[in-house]
DSSP file (Angstrom, degrees, kcal/mol; ACC not computed):
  #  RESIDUE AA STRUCTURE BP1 BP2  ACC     N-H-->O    O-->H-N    N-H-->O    O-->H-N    TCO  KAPPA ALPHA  PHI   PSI    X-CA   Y-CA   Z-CA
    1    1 A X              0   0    0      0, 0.0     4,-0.0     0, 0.0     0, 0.0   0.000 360.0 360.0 360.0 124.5    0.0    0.0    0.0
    2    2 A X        -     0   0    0      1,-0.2     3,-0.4     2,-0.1     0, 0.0  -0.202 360.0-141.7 -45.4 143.4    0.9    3.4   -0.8
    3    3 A X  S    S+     0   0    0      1,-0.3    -1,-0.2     3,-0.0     3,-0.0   0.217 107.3  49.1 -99.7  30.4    1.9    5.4    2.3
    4    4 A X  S    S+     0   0    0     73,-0.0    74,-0.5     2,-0.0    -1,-0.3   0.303 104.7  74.0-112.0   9.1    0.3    8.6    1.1
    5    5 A X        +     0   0    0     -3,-0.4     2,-0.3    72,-0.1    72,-0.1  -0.736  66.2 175.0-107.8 154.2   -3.1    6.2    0.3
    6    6 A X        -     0   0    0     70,-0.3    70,-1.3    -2,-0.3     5,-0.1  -0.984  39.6 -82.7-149.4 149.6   -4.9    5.2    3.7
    7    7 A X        -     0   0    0     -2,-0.3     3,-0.2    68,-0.2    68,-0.2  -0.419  39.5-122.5 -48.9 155.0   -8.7    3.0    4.6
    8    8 A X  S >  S+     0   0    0     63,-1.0     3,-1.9     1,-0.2    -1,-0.2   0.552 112.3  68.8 -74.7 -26.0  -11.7    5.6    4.2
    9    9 A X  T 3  S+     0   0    0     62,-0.5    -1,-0.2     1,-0.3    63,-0.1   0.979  92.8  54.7 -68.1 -34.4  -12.3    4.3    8.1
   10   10 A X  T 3  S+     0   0    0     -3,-0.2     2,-0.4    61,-0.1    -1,-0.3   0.233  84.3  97.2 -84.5   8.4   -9.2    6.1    9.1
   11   11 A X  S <  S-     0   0    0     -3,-1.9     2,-0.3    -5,-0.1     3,-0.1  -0.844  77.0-125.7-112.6 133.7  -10.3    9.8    7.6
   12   12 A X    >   -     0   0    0     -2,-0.4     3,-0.9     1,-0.2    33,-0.2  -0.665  30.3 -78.3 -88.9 135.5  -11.8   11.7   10.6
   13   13 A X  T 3  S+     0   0    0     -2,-0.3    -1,-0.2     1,-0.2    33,-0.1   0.296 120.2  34.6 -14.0 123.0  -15.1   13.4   10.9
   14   14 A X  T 3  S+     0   0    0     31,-3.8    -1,-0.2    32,-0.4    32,-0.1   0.414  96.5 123.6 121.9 -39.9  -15.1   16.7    9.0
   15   15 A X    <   -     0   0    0     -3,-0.9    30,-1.2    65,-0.0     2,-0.3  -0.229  53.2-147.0 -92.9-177.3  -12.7   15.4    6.3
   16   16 A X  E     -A   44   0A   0     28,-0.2    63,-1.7    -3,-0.1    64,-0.9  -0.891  22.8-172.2-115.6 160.8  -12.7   15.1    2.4
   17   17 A X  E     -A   43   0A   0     26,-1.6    26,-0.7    61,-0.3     2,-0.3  -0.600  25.3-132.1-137.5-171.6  -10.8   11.9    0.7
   18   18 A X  E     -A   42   0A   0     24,-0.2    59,-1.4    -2,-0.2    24,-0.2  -0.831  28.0-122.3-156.5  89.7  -10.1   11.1   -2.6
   19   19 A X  E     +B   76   0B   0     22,-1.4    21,-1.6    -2,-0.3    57,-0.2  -0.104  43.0 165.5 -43.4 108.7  -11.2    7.0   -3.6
   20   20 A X  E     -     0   0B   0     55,-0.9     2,-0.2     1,-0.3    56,-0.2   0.610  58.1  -9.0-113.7  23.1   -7.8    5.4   -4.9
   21   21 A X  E     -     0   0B   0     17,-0.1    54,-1.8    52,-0.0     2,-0.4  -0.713  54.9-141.5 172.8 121.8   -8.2    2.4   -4.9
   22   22 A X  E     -B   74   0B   0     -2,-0.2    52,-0.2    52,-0.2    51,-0.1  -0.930   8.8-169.9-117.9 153.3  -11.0   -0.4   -3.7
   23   23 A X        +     0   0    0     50,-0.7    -1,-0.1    -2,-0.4    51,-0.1   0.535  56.6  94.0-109.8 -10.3   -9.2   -3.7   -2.3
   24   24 A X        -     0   0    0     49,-0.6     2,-0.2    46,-0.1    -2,-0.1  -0.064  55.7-160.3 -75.7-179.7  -13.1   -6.2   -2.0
   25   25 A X     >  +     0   0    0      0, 0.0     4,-0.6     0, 0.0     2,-0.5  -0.940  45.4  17.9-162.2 177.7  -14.1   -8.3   -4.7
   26   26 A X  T  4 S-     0   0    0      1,-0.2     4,-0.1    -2,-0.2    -2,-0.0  -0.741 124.9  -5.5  99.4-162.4  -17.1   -9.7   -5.6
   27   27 A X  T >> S+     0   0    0     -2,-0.5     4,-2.4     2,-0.2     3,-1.5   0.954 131.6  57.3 -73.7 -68.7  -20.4   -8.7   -4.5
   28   28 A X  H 3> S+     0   0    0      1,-0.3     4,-2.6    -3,-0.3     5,-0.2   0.790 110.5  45.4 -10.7 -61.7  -18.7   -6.0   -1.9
   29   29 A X  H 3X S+     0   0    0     -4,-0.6     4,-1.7     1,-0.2    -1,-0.3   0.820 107.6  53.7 -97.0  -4.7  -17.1   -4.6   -4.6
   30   30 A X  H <> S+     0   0    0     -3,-1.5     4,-3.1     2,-0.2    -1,-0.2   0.994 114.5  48.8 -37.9 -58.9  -20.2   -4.5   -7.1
   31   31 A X  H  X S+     0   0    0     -4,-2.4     4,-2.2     1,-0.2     5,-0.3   0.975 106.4  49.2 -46.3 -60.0  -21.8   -2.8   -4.4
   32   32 A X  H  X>S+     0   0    0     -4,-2.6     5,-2.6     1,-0.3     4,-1.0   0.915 115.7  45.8 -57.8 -44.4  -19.0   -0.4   -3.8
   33   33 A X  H  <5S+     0   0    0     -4,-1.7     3,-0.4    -5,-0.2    -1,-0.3   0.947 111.9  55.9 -41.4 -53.6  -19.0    0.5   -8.1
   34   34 A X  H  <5S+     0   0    0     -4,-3.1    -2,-0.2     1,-0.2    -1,-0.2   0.785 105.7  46.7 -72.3 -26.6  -22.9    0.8   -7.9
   35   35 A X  H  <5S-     0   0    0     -4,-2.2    -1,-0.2    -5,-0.1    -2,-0.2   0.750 128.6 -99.8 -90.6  -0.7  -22.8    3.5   -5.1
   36   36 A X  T  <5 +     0   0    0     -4,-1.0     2,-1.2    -3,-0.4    -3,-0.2   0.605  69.0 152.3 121.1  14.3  -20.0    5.4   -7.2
   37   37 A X      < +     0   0    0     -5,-2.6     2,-0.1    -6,-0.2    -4,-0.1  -0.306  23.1 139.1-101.4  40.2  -17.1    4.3   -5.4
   38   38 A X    >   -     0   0    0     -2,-1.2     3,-1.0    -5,-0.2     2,-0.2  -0.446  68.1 -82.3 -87.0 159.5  -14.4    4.5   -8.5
   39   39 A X  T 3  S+     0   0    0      1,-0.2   -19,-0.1    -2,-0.1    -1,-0.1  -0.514 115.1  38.0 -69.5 122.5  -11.0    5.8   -8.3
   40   40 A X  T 3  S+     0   0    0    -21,-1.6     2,-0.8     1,-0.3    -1,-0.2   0.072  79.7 124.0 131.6 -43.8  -11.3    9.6   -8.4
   41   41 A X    <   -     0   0    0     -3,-1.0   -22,-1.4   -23,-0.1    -1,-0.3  -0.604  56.4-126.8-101.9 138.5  -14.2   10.4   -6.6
   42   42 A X  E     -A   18   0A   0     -2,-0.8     2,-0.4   -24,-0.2   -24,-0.2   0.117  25.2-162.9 -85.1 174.6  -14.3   12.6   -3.9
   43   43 A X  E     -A   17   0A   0    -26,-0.7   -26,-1.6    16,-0.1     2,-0.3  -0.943  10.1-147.3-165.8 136.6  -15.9   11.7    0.0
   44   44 A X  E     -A   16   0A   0     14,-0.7     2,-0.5    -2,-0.4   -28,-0.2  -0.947  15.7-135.8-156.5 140.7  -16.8   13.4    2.6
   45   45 A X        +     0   0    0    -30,-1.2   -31,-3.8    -2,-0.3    12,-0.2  -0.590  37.1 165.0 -74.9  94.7  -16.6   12.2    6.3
   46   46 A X        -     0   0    0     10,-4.1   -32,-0.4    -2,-0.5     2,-0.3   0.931  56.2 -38.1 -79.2 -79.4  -20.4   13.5    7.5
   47   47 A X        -     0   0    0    -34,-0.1     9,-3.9    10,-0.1     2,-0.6  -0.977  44.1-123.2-126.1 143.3  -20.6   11.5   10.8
   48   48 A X  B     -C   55   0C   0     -2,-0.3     7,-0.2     7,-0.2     5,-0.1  -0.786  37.7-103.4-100.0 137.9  -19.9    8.6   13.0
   49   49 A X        -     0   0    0      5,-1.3    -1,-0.1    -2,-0.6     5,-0.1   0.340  38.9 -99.1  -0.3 159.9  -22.4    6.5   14.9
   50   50 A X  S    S+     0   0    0      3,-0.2    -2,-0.1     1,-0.1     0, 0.0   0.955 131.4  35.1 -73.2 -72.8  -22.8    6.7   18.3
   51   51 A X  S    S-     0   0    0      2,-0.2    -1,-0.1     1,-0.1     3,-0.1   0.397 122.6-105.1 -56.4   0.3  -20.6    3.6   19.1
   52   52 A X  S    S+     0   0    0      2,-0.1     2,-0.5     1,-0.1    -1,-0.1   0.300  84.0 115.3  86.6  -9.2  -18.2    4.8   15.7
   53   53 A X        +     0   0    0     -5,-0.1    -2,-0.2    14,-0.1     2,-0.2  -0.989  61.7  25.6-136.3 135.8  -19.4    2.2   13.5
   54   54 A X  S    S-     0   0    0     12,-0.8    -5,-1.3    -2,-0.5     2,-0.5   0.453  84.9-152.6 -76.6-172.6  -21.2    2.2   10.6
   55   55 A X  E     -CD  48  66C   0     11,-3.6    11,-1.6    -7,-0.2     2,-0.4  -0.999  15.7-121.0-131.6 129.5  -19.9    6.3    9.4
   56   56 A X  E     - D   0  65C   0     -9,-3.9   -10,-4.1    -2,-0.5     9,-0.2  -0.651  33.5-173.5 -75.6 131.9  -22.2    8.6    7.1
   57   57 A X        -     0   0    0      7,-4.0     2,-0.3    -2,-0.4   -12,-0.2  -0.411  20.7-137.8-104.8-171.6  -20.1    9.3    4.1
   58   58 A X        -     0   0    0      5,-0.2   -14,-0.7    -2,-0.1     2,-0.4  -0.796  29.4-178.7-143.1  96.7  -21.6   11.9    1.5
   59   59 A X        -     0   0    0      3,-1.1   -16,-0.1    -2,-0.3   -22,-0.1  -0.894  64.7 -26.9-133.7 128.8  -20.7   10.3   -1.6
   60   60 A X  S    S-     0   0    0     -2,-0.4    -1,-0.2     1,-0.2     3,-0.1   0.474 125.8 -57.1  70.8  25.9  -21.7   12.2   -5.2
   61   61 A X  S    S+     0   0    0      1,-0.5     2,-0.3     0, 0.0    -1,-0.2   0.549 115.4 114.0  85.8   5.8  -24.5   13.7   -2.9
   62   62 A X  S    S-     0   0    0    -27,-0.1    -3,-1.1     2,-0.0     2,-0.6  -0.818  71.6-127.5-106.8 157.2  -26.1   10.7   -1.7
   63   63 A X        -     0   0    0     -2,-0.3     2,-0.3    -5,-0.2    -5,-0.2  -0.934  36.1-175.6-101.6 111.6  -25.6   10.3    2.0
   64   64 A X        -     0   0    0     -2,-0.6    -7,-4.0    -7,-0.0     2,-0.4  -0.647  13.1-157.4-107.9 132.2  -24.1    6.3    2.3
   65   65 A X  E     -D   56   0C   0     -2,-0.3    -9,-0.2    -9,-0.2     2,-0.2  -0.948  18.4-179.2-121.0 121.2  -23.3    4.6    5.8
   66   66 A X  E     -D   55   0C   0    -11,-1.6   -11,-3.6    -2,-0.4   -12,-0.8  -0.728  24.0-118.3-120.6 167.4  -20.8    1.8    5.5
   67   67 A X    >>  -     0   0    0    -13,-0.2     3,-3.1    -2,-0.2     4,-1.6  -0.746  31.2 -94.6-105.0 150.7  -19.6   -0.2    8.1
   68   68 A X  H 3> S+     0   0    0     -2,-0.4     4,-1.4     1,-0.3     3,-0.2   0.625 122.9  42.9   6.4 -76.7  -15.7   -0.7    9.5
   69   69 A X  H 34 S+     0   0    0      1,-0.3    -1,-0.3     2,-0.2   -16,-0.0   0.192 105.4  56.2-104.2  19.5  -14.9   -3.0    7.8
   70   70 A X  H X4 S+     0   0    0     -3,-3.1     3,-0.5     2,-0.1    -1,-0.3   0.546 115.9  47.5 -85.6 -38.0  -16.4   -2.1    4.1
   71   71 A X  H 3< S+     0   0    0     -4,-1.6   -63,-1.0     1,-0.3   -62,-0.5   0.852  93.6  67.2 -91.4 -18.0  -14.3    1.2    4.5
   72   72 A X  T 3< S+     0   0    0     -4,-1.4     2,-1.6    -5,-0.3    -1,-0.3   0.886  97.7  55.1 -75.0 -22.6  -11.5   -0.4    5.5
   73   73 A X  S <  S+     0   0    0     -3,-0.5   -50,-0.7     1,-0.1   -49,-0.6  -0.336  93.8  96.2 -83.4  62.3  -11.4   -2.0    1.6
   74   74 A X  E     -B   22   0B   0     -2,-1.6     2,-3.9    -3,-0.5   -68,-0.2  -0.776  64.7-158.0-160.8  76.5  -11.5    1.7    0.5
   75   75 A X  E     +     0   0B   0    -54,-1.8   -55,-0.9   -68,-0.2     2,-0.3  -0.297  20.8 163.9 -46.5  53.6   -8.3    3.4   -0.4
   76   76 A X  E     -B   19   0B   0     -2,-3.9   -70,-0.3   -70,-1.3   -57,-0.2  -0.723  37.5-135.8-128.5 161.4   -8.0    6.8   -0.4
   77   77 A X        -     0   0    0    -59,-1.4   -59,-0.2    -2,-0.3   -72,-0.1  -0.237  39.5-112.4 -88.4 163.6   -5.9    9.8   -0.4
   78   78 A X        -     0   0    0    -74,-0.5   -61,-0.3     1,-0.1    -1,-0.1  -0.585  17.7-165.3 -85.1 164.1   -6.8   12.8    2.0
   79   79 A X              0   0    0    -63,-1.7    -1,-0.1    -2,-0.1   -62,-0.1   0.649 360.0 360.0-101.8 -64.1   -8.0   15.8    0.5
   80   80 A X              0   0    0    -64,-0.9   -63,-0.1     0, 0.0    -2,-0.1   0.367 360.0 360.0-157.1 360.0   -7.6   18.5    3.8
């Protein structure tokens, strides 16, 4: 793994990312294609859960909640 590239879990509340990369296969990563989840496309870190898991993402304008370990197959770089 690139060390500028990090999981989506690991971008803090607040933040924007930049998808580079998605690591599933499969269904997972069907899924992850169908909600828009291509290399390129920007995220933003709305909120976590009370307990931190699943996180609201805002991605292309849809508001998306994935869980831990779905973002952790999510590669991207931070934006600020």
């Amino acid at each position: 793994m690139n060390k500028t590239h990090l999981p989506l879990f690991e971008v803090n509340v607040g933040s924007e990312a930049k998808v580079s990369e998605l690591l599933s296969m499969g269904l997972s990563r069907r899924r992850m294609l169908d909600l828009g989840l291509i290399p390129g496309t920007i995220i933003n870190v709305i909120r976590k859960s009370p307990l931190g898991d699943p996180v609201a993402y805002n991605i292309r304008g849809a508001l998306i909640a994935l869980r831990k370990e779905e973002a952790k197959q999510i590669l991207v770089s931070k934006i600020n």
